[in-house]
N, C-alpha and C positions, 0 to 999 in steps of 0.2 A: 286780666283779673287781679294779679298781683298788684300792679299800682292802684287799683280801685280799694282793695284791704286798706294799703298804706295809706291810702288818703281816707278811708274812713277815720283807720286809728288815729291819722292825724286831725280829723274835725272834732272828733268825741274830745280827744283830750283838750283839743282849745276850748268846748265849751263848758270843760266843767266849771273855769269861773264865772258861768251864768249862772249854774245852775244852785238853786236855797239850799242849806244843810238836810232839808228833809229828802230831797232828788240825791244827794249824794250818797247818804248813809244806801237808799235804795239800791241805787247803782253800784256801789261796794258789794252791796249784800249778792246781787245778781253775778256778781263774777267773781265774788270769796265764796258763795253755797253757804255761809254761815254771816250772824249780827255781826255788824260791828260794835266795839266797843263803847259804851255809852258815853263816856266822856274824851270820844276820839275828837281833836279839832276840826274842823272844816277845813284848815289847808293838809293837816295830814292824809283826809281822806281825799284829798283831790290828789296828793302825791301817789297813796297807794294805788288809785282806781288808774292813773296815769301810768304806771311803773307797772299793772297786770295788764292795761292793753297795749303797751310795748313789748311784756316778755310775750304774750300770744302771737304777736304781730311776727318779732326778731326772733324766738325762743330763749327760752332760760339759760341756767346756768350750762355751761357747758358740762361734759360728762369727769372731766380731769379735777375741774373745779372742784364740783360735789361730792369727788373723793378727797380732794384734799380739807374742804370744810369736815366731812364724817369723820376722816385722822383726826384733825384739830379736836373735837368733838369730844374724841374717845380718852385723851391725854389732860382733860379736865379735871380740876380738885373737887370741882360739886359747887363751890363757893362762888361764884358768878364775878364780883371785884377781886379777891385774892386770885382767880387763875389765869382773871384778867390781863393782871399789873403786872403778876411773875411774869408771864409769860412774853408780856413785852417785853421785861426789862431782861431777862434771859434771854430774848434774841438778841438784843442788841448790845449786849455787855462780851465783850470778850475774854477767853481766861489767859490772866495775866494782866488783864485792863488795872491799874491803877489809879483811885480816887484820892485827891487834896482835896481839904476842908478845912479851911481856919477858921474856930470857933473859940472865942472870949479869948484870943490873945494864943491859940495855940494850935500848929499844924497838924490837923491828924489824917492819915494814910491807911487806905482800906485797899485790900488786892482781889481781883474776883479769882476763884478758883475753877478749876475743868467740870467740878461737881454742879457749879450754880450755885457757890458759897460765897463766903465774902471773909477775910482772915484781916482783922484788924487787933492791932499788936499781943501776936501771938493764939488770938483766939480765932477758933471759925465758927460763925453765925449763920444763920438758915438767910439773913437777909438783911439788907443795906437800912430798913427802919430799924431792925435791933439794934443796930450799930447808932444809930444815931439815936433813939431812945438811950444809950449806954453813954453817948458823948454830952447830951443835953440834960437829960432827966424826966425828960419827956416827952410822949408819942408824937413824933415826927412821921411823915410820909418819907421814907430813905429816899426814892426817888427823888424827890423833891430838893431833899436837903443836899443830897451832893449832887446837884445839878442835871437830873435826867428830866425833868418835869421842862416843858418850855418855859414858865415863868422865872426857873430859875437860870436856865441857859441867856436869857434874856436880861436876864439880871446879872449876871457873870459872878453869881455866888460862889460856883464851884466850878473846879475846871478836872479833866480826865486826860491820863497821861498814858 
C-alpha cells in the first residue's frame, strides 16, 4: 500500500504540467482548504500543489525544525527586510571581524563589535549602512558596500580581515 501512495503522489505531480490554470488553482484549492491567490502564476501553483503532496506523502517539517523556525520568529523586529538583512548579516559577521573599504582615494576600517555594532574611527554605529551613508553621503546598502552582498564579493570591492 505504501508504494501504491508514492506512486500516486508521484503520477499527480507529473501531471500537473497538463493540467490548464483553471484545474490547477482547483487542485490547490482542494489541498490548501482555502483560494488561491488571484494573481498566483501557473508554475507557482504547480510548485505549491507538488511541495503539499510530497509533504502529505514524506511529512512536513520535522518537530526540531518547527521549533527552531518559532525561535526565529519570535526575535523579529516586525520589519520583514530590516530583520531580514540584520539578521543575516549578524550571523555571519564575527566580533572582532574587521572591514577595509577604499573609497575616493581613501582606506576606511570598520570593527564589528560582541554587541552586533560596527565602531568605525572611534564611533559605534547600529550598522554597516550608517557607516557607509557617513563615508559616501549617501544611502548605501552597508552590506553591499563593504562586500557582504555577492555582487560585491564578486567584484572584490571589499575584502574582510
Amino acid at each position: 500500500m505504501g508504494s501504491d501512495k508514492s506512486h500516486k503522489a508521484g503520477v499527480e505531480i507529473g501531471d500537473l504540467a497538463d493540467l490548464d490554470l483553471s484545474a490547477l488553482r482547483h487542485h490547490r484549492h482542494a489541498l490548501y482548504q482555502c483560494e488561491p491567490p488571484v494573481r498566483m502564476s501557473r508554475e507557482l501553483l504547480m510548485q505549491a500543489i507538488a511541495h503539499r503532496l510530497q509533504e502529505q506523502r514524506y511529512g512536513g517539517l520535522s518537530r526540531a525544525m518547527k521549533l527552531k523556525l518559532a525561535e526565529a520568529g519570535k526575535h523579529g523586529t516586525g520589519s520583514k527586510s530590516s530583520s531580514r538583512s540584520k539578521a543575516s548579516v549578524l550571523r555571519t559577521i564575527k566580533p572582532g571581524t574587521r572591514f577595509l573599504r577604499e573609497w575616493q582615494g581613501r582606506t576606511h576600517e570598520v570593527t564589528a563589535t560582541a554587541e552586533g555594532r560596527f565602531v568605525y574611527r572611534g564611533t559605534t554605529y547600529k550598522s554597516l549602512s550608517a557607516i557607509a551613508r557617513e563615508i559616501t553621503g549617501t544611502r548605501w546598502s552597508g552590506p553591499a558596500f563593504f562586500g557582504l552582498s555577492k555582487e560585491s564579493r564578486v567584484n572584490g570591492k571589499a575584502r574582510q580581515r
